[in-house]
Jmol script that loads the backbone (N, CA, C; Angstrom):
load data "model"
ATOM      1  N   UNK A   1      30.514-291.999   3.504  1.00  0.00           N
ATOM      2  CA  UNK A   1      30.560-290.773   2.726  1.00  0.00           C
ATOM      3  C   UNK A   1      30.803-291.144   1.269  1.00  0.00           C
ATOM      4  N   UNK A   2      29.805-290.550   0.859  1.00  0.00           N
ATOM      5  CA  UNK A   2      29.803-291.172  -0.890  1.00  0.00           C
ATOM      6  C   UNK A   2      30.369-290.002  -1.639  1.00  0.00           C
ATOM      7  N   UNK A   3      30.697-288.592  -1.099  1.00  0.00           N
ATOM      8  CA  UNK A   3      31.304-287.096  -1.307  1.00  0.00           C
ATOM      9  C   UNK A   3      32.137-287.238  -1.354  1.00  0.00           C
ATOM     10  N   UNK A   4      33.064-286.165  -1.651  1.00  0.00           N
ATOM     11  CA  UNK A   4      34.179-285.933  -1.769  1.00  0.00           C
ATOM     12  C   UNK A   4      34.677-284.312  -1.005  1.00  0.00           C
ATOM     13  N   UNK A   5      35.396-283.814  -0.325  1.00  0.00           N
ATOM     14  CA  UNK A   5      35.173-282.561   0.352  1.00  0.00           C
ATOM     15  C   UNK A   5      36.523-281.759  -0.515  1.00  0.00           C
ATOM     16  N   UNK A   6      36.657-280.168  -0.885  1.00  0.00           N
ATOM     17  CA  UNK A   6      37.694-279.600  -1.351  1.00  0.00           C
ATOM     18  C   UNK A   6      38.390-278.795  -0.069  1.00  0.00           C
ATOM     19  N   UNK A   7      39.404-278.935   0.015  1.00  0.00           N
ATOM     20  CA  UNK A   7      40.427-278.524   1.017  1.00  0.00           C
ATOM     21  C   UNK A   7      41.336-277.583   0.645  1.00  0.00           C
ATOM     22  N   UNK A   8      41.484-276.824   1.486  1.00  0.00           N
ATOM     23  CA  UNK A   8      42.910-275.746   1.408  1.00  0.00           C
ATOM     24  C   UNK A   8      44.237-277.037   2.035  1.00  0.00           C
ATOM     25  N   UNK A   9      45.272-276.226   1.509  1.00  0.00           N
ATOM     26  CA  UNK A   9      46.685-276.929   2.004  1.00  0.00           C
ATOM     27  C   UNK A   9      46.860-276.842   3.354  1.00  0.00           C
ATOM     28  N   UNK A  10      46.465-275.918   3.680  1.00  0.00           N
ATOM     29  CA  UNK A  10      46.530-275.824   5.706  1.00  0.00           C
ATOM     30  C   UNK A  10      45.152-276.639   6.121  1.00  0.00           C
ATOM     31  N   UNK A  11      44.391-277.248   5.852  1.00  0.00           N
ATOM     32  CA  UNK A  11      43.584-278.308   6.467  1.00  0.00           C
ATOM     33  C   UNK A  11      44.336-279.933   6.125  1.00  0.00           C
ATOM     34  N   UNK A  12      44.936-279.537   5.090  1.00  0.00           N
ATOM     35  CA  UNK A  12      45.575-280.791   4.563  1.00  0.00           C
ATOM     36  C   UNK A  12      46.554-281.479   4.974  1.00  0.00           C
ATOM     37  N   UNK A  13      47.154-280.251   5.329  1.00  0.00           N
ATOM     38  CA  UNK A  13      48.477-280.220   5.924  1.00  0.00           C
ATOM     39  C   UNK A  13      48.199-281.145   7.729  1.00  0.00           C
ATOM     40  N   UNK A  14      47.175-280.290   8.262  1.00  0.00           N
ATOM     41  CA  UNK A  14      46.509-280.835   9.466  1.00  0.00           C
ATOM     42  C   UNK A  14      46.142-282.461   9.346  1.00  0.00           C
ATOM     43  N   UNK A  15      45.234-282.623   8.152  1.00  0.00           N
ATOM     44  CA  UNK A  15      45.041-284.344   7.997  1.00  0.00           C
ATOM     45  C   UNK A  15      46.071-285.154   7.952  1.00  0.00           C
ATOM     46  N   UNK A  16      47.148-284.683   7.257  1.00  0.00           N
ATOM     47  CA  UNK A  16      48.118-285.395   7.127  1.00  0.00           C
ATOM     48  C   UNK A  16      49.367-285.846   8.562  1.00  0.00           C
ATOM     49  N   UNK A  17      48.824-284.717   9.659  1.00  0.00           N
ATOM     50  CA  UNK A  17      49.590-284.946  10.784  1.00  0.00           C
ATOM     51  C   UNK A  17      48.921-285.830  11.574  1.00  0.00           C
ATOM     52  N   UNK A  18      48.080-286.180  10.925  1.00  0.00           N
ATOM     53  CA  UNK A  18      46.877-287.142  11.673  1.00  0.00           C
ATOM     54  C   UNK A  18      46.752-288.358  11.268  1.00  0.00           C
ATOM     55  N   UNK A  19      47.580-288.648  10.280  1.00  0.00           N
ATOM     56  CA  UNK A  19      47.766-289.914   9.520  1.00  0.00           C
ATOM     57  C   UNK A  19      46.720-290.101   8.034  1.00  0.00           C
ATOM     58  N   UNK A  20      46.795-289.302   7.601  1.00  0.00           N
ATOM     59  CA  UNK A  20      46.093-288.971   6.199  1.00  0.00           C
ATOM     60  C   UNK A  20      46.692-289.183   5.333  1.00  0.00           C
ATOM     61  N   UNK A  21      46.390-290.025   4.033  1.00  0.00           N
ATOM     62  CA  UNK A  21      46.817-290.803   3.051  1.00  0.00           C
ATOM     63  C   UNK A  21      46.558-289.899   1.794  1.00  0.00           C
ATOM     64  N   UNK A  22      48.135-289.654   1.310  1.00  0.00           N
ATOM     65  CA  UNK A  22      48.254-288.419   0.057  1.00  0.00           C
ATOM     66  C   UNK A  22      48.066-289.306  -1.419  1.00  0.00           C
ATOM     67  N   UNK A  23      47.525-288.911  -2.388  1.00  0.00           N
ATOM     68  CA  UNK A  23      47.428-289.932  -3.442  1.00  0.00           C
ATOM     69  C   UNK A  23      47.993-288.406  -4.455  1.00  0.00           C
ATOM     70  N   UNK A  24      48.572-288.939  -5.457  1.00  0.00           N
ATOM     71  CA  UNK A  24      49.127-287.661  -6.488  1.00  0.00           C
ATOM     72  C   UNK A  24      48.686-288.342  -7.826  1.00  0.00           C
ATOM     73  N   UNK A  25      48.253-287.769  -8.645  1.00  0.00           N
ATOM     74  CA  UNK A  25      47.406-288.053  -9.863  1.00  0.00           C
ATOM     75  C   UNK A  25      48.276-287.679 -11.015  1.00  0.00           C
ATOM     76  N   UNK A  26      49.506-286.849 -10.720  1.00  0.00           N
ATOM     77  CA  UNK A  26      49.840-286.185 -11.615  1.00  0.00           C
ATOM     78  C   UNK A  26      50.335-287.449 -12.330  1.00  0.00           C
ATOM     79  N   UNK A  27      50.960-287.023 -13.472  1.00  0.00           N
ATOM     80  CA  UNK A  27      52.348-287.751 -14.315  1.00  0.00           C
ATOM     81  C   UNK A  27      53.224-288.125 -13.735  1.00  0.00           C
ATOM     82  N   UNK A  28      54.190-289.324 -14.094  1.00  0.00           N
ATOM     83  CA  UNK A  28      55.105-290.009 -13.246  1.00  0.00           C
ATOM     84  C   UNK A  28      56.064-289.157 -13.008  1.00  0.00           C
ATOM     85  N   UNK A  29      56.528-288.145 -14.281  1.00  0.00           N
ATOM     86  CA  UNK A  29      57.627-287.259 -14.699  1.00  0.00           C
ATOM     87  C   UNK A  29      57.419-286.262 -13.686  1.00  0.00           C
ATOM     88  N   UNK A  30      56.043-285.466 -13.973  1.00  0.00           N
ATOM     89  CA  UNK A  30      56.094-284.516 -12.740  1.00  0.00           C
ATOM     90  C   UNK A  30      55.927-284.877 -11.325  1.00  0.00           C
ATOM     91  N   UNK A  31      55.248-285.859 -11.056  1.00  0.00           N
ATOM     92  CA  UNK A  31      55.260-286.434  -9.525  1.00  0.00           C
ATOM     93  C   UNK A  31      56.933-286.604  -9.142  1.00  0.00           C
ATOM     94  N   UNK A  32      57.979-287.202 -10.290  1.00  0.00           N
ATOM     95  CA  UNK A  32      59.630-287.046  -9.607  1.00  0.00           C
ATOM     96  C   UNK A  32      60.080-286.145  -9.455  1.00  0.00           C
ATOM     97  N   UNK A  33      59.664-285.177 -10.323  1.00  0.00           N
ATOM     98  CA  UNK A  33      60.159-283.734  -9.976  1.00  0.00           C
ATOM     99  C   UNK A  33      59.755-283.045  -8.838  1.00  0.00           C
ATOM    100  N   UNK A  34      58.748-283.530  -8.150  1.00  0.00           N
ATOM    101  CA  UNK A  34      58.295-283.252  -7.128  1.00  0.00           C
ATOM    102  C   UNK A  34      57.115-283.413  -6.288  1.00  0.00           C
ATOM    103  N   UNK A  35      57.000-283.798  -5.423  1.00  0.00           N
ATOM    104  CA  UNK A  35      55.452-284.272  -4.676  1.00  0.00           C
ATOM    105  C   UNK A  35      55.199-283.810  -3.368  1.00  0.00           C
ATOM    106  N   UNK A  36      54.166-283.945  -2.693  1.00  0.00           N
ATOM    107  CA  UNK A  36      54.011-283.814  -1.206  1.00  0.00           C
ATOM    108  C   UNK A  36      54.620-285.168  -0.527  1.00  0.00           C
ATOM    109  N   UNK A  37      55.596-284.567   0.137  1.00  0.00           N
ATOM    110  CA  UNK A  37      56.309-286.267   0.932  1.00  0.00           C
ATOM    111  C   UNK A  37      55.347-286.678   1.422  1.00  0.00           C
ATOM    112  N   UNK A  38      55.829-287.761   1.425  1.00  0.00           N
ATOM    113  CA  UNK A  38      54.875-289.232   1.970  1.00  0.00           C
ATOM    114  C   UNK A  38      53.636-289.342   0.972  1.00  0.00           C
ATOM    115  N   UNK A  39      53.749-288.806  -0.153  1.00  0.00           N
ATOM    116  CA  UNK A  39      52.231-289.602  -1.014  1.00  0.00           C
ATOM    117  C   UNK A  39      52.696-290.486  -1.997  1.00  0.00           C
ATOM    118  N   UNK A  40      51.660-291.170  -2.354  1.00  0.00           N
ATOM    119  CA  UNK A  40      52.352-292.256  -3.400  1.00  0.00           C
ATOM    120  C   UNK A  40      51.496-291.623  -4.717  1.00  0.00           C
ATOM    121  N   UNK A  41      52.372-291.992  -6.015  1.00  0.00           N
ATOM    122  CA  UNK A  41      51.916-291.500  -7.400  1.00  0.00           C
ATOM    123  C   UNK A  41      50.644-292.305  -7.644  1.00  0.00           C
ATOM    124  N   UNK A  42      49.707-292.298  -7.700  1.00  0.00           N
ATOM    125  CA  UNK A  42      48.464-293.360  -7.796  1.00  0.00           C
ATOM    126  C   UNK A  42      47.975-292.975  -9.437  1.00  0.00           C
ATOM    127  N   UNK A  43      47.768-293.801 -10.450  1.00  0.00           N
ATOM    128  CA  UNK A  43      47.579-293.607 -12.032  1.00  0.00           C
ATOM    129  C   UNK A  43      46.700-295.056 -12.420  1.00  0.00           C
ATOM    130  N   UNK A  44      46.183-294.815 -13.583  1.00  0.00           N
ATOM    131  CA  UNK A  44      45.154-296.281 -14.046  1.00  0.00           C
ATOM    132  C   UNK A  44      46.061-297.677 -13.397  1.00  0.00           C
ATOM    133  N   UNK A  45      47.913-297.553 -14.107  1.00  0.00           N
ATOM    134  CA  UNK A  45      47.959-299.228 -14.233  1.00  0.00           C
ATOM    135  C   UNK A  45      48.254-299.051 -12.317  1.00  0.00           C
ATOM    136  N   UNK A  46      48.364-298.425 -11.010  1.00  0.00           N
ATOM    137  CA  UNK A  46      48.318-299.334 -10.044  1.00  0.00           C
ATOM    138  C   UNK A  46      47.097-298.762  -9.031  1.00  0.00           C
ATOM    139  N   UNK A  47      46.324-298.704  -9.847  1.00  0.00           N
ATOM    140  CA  UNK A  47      44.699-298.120  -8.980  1.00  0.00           C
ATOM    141  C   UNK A  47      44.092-298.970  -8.699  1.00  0.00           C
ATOM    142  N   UNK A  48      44.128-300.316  -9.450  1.00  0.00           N
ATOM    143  CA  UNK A  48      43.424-301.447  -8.531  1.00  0.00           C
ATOM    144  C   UNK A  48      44.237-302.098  -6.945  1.00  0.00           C
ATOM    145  N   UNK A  49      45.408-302.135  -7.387  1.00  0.00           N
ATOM    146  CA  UNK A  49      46.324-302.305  -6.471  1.00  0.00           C
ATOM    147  C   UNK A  49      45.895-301.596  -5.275  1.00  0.00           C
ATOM    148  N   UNK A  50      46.183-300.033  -5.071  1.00  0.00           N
ATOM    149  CA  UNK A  50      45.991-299.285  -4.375  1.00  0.00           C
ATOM    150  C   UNK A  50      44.587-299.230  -3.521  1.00  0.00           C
ATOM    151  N   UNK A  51      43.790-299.581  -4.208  1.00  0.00           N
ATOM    152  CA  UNK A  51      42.619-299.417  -3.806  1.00  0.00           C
ATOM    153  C   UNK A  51      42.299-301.169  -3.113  1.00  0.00           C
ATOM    154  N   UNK A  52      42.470-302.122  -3.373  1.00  0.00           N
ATOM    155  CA  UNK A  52      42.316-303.886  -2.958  1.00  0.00           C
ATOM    156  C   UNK A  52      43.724-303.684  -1.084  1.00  0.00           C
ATOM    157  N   UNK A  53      44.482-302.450  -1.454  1.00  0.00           N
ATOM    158  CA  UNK A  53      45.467-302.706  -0.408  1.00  0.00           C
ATOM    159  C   UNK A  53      45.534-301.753   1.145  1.00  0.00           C
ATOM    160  N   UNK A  54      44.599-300.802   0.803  1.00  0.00           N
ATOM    161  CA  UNK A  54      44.098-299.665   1.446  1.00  0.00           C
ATOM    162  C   UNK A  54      43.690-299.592   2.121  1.00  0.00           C
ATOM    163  N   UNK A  55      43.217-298.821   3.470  1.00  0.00           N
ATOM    164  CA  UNK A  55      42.544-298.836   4.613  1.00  0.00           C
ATOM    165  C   UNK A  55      41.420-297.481   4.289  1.00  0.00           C
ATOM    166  N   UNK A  56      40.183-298.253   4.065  1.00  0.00           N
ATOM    167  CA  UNK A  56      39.382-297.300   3.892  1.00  0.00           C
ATOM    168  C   UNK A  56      38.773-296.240   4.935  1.00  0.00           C
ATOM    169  N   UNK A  57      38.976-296.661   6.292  1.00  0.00           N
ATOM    170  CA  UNK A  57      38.636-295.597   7.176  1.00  0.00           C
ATOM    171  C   UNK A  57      39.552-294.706   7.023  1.00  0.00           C
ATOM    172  N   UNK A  58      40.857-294.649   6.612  1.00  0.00           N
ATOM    173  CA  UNK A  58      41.557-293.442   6.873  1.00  0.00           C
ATOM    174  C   UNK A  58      41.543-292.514   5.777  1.00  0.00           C
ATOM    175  N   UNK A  59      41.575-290.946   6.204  1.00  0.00           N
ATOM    176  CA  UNK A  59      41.113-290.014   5.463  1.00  0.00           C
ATOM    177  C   UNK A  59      42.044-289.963   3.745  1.00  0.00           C
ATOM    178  N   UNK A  60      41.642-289.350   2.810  1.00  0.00           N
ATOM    179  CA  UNK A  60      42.423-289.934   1.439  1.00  0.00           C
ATOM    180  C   UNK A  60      42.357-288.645   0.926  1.00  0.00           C
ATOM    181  N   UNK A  61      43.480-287.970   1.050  1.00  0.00           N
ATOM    182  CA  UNK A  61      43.735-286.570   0.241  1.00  0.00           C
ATOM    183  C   UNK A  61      44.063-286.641  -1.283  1.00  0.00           C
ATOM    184  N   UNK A  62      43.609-286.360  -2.504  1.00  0.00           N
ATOM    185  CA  UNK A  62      43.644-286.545  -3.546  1.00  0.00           C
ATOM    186  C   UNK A  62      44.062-285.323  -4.209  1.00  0.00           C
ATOM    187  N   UNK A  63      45.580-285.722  -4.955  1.00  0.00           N
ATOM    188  CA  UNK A  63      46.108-283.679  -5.342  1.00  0.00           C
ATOM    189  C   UNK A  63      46.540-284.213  -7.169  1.00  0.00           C
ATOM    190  N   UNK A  64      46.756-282.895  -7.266  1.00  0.00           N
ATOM    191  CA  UNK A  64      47.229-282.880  -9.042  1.00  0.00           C
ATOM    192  C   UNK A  64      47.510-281.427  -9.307  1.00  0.00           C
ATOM    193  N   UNK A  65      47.607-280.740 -10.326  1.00  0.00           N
ATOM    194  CA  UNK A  65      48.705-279.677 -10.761  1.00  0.00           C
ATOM    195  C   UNK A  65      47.732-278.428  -9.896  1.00  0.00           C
ATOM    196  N   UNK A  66      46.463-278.292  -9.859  1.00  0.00           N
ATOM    197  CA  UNK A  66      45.523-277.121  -9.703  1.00  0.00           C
ATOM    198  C   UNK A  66      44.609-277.537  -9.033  1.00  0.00           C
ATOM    199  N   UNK A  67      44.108-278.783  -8.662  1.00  0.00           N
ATOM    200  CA  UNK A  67      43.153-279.366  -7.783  1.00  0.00           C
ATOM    201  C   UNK A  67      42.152-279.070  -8.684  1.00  0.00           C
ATOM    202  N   UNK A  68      42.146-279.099  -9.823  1.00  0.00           N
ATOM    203  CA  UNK A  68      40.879-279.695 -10.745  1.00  0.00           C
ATOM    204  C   UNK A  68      40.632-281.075 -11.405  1.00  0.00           C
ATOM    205  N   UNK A  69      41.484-281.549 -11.398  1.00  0.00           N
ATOM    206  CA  UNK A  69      41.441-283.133 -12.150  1.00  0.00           C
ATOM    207  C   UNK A  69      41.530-283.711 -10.923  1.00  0.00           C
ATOM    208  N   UNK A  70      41.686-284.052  -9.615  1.00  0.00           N
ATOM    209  CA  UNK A  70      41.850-284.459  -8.889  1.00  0.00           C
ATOM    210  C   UNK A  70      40.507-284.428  -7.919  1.00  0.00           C
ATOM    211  N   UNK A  71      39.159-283.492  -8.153  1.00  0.00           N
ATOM    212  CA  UNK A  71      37.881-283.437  -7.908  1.00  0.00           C
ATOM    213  C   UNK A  71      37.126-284.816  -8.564  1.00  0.00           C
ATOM    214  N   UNK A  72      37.601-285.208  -9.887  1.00  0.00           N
ATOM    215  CA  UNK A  72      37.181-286.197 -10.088  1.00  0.00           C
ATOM    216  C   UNK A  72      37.292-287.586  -9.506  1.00  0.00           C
ATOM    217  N   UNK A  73      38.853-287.547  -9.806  1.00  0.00           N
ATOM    218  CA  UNK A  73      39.513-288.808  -9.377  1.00  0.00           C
ATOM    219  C   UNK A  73      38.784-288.820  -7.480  1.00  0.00           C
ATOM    220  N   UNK A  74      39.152-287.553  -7.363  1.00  0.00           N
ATOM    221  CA  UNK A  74      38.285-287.699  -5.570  1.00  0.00           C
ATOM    222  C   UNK A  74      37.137-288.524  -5.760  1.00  0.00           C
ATOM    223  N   UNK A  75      36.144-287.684  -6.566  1.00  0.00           N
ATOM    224  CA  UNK A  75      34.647-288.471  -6.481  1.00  0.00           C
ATOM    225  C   UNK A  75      34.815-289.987  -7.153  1.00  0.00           C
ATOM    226  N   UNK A  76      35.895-290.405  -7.556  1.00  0.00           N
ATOM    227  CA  UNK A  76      35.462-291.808  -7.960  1.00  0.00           C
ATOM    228  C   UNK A  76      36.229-292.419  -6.908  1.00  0.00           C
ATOM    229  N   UNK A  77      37.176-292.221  -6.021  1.00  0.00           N
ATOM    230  CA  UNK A  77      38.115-292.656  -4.956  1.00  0.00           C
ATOM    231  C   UNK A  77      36.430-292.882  -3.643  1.00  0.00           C
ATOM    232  N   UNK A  78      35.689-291.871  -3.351  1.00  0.00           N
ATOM    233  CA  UNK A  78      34.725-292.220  -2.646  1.00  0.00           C
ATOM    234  C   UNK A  78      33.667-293.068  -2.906  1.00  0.00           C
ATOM    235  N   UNK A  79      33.399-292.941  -4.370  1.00  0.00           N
ATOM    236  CA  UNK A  79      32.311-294.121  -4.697  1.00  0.00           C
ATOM    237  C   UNK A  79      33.148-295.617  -4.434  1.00  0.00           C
ATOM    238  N   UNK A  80      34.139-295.592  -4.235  1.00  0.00           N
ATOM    239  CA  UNK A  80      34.660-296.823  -4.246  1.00  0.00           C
ATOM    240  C   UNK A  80      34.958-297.691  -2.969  1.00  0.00           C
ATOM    241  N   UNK A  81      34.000-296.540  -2.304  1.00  0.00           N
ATOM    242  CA  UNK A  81      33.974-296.988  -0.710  1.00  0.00           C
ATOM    243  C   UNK A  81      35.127-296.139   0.606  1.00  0.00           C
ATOM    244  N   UNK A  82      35.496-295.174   0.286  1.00  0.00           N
ATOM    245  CA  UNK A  82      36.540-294.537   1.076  1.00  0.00           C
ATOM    246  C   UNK A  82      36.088-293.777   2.066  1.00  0.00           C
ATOM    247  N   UNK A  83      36.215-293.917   3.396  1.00  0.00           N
ATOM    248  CA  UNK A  83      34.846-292.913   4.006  1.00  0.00           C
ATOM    249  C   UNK A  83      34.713-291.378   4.214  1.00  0.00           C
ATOM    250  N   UNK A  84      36.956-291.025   4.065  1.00  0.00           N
ATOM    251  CA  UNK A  84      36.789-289.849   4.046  1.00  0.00           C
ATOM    252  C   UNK A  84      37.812-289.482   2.821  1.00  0.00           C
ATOM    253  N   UNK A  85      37.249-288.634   1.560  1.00  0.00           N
ATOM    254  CA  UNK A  85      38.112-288.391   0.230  1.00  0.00           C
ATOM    255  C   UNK A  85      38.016-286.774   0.150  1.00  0.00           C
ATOM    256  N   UNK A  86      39.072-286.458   0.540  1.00  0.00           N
ATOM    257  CA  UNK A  86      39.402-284.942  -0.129  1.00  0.00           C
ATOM    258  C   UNK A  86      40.027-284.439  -0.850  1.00  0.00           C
ATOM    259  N   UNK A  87      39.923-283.736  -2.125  1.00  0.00           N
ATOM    260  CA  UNK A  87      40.081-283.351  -3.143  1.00  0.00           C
ATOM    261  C   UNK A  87      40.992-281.536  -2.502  1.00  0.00           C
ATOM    262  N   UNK A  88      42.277-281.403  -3.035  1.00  0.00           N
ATOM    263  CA  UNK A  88      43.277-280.713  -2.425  1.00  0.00           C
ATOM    264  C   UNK A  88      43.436-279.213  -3.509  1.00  0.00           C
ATOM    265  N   UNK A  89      42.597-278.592  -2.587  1.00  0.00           N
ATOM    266  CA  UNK A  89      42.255-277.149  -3.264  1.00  0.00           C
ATOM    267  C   UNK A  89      43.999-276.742  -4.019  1.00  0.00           C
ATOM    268  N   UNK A  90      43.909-276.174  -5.389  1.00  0.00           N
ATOM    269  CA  UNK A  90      45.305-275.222  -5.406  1.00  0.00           C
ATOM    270  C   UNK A  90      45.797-276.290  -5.698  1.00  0.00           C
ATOM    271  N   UNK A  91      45.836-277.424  -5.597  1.00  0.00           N
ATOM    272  CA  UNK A  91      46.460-278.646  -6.274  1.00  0.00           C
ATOM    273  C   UNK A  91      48.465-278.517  -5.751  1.00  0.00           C
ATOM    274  N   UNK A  92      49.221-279.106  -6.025  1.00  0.00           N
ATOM    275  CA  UNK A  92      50.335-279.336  -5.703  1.00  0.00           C
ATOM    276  C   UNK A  92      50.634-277.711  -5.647  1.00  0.00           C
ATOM    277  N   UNK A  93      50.748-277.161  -6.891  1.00  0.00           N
ATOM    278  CA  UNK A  93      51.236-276.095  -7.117  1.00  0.00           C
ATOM    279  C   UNK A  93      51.071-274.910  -5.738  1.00  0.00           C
ATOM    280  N   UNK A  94      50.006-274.816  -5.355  1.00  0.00           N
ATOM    281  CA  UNK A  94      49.687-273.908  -3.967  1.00  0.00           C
ATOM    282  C   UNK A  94      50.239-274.932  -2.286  1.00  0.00           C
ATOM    283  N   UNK A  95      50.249-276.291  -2.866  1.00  0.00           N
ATOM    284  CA  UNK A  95      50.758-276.379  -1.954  1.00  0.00           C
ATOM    285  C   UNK A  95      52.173-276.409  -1.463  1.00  0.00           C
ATOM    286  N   UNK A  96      53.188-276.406  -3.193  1.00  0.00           N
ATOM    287  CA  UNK A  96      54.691-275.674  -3.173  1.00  0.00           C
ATOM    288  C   UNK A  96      55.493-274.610  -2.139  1.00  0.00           C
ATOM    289  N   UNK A  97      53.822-273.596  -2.870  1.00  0.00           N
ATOM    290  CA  UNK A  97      54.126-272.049  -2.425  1.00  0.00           C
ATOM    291  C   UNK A  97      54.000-272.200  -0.911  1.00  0.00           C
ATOM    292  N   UNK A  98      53.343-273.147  -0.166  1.00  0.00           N
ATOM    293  CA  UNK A  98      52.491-272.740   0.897  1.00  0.00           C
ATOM    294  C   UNK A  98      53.323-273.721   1.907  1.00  0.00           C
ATOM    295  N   UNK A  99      54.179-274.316   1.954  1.00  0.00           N
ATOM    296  CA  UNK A  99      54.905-275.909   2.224  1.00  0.00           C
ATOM    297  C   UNK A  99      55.867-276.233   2.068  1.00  0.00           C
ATOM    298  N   UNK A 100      57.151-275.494   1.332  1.00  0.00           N
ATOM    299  CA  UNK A 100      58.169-275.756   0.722  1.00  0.00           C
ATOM    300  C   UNK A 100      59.005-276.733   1.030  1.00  0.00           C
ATOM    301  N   UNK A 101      59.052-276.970   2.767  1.00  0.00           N
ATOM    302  CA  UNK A 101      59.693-277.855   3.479  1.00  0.00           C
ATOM    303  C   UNK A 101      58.842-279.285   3.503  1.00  0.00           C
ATOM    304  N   UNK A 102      57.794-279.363   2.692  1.00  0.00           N
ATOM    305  CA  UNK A 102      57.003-280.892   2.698  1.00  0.00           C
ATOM    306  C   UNK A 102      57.264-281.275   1.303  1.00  0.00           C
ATOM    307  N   UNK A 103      57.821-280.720   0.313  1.00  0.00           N
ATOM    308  CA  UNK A 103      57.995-281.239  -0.690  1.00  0.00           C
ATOM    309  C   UNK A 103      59.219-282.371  -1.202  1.00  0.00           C
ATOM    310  N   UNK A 104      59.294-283.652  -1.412  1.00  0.00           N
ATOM    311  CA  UNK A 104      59.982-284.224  -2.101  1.00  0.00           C
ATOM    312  C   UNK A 104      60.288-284.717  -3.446  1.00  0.00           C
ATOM    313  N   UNK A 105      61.325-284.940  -3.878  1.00  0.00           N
ATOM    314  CA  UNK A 105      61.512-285.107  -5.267  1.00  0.00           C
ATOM    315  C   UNK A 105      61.794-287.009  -5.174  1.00  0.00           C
ATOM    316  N   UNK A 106      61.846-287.481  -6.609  1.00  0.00           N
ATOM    317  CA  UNK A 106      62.001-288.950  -6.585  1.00  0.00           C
ATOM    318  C   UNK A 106      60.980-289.792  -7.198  1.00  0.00           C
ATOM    319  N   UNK A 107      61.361-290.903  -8.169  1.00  0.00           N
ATOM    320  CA  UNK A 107      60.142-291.551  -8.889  1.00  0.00           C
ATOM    321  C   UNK A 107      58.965-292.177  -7.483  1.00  0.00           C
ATOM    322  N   UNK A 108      58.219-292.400  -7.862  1.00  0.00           N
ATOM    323  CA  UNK A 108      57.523-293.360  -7.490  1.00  0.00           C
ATOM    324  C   UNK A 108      57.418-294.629  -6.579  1.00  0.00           C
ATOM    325  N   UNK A 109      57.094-295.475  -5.558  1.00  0.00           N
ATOM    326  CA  UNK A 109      57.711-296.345  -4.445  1.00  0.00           C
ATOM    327  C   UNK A 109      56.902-297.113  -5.147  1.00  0.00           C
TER     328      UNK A 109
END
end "model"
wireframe off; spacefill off
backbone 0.3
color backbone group
């Protein structure tokens, strides 16, 4: 899959019980203030990292403040060989409202 697919938080929510890999695009500042547990902050300086250390069969949810900047980063996360990249409708923010109990605070791992 060379696509990228846009998702609501309740499909996401589903991938992720399935072993689906959260990537957060935002800022380091706002990713501590808060994230979807279990994703890691993914940004330019550790995207090679991330990507050389990764298991590309497993599905790759891609979020950020509104799920518009994160359509991109999706489509370049799939050209890069990922087989399944979804881009996370409503971005963090809807998934706050929609999740309250999946959210964690804390820099970066």
């Amino acid at each position: 899959m060379s696509e990228f697919k846009r998702i609501p938080p309740e499909q996401a929510q589903a991938l992720r019980e399935q072993g689906a890999v959260v990537v957060d695009i935002r800022d380091p500042q706002s990713f501590a203030s808060g994230h979807i547990s279990g994703s890691s902050h993914l940004d330019n300086h550790n995207l090679a990292a991330f990507i050389a250390a990764a298991d590309f069969d497993k599905p790759l949810i891609v979020t950020c403040y509104h799920g518009n900047s994160s359509q991109s980063a999706a489509a370049y996360l799939a050209h890069q060989g990922f087989a399944e990249v979804y881009s996370l409708d409503g971005g963090f923010e809807l998934w706050r409202s929609q999740f309250p109990d999946q959210v964690s605070q804390g820099d970066a791992e």
